[in-house]
N, C-alpha and C positions, 0 to 999 in steps of 0.2 A: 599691274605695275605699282610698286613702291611710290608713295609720296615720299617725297625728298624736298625737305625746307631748304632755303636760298643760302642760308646761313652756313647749314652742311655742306650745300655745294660749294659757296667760296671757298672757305675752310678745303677742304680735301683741294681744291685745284690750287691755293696757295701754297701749298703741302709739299703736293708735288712739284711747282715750278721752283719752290726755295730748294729741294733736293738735287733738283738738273741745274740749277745754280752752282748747286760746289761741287759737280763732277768735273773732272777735266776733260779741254776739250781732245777729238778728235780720239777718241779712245770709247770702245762699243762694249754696252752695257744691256744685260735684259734689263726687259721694260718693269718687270716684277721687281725690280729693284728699287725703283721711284714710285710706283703705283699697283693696285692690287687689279685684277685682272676683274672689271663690272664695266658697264657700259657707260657711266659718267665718266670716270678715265678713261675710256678709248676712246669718247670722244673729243675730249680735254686735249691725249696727245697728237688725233688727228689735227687739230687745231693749231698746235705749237708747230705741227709739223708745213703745215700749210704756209705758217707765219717766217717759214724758215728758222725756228728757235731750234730744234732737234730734226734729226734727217734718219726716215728708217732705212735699215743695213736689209733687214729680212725681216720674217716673223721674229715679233717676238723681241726686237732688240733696236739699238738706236745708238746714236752719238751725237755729240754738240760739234757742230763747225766751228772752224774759230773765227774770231774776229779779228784776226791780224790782215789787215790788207792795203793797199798804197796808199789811200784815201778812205778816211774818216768820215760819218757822216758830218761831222760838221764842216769838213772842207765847203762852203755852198760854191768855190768855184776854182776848177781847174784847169791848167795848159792843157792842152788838146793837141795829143800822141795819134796822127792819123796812120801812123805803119800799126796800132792795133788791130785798125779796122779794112775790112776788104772792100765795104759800101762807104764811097765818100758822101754821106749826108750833108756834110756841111763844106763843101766843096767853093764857097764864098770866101775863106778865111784861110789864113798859113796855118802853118805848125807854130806853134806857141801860145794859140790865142786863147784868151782867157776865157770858157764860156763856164755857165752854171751847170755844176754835177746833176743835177735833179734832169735840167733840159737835153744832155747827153744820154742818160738813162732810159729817158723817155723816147726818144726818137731812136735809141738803137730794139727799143724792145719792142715798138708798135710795127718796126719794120725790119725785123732780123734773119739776121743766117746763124748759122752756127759758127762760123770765124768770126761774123762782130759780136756776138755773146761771150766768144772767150777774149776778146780786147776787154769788153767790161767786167766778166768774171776775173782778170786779171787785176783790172783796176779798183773794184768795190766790193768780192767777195759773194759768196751765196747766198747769205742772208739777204743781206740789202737788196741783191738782185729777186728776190723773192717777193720779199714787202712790197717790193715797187710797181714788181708785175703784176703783183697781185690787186693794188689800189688801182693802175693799171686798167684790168682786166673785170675786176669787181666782184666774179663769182670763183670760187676754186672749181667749178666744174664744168668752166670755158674751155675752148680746145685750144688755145694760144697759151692759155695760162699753162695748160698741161703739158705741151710740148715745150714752151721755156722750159718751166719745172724739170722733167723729164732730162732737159739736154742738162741742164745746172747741176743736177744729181749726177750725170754722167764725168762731169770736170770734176767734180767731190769725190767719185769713185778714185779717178785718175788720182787725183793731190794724195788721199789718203792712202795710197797704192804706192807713189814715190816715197812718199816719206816712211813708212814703213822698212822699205828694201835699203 
């Protein structure tokens, strides 16, 4: 194997992540477009992909989700919409109540179904739903992480498949 200095490697992964920066989103691109096909970059994209930054379509190809979604990560607190969710967690409190985004995220994802993931996929998007799971979760090759991940990609399918038609 190739010695590869530290230097080379930022370099190349800045490279690439300034390149996925000025793609637009939600529109699939080969990966040979951003990055040359060696093993620093595929693990580079594995990594963006885990982070929720890029979501792969198939071999070979990928897209940026976008970041439009009801709520902002700086929201730190929002009214609580329980017709989102099928699990009342928070069954203490009305409709309206102001709880913290972070503690919403957290308690639908350490105890989820697939209808309260799409109240949250609705509310804060893939991305963030990814990051969170993932801090979360702590490893990407937890079987909670994966099966979030899995379902999250499957509402990305769906969005990307509306908007299209």
């Amino acid at each position: 194997m190739k010695n590869i200095n530290k230097s080379t490697c930022l370099s190349d992964t800045n490279t690439i992540l300034n390149k996925i920066k000025k793609l637009e989103v939600d529109t699939v691109y080969p990966i040979a477009q951003v990055a040359q096909k060696n093993d620093s970059s595929r693990v580079y994209l594995s990594r963006l992909a885990d982070k929720g930054e890029i979501l792969k379509v198939k071999r070979g190809f990928f897209y940026k989700p976008t970041n439009k979604t009801l709520y902002k990560e700086s929201n730190r607190s929002i009214a609580l919409d329980k017709s989102l969710f099928v699990n009342d967690l928070f069954w203490s409190v009305k409709d309206g109540f102001e709880i913290n985004a972070v503690d919403l995220i957290r308690a639908y994802l350490i105890d989820y179904s697939e209808e309260d993931l799409m109240g949250l996929y609705t509310l804060f998007g893939y991305k963030r739903l990814v990051r969170e799971s993932l801090k979360i979760y702590k490893k990407r090759d937890n079987e909670a992480y994966q099966k979030i991940r899995t379902i999250l990609e499957r509402f990305e399918a769906w969005r990307l498949h509306d908007k299209r038609d």
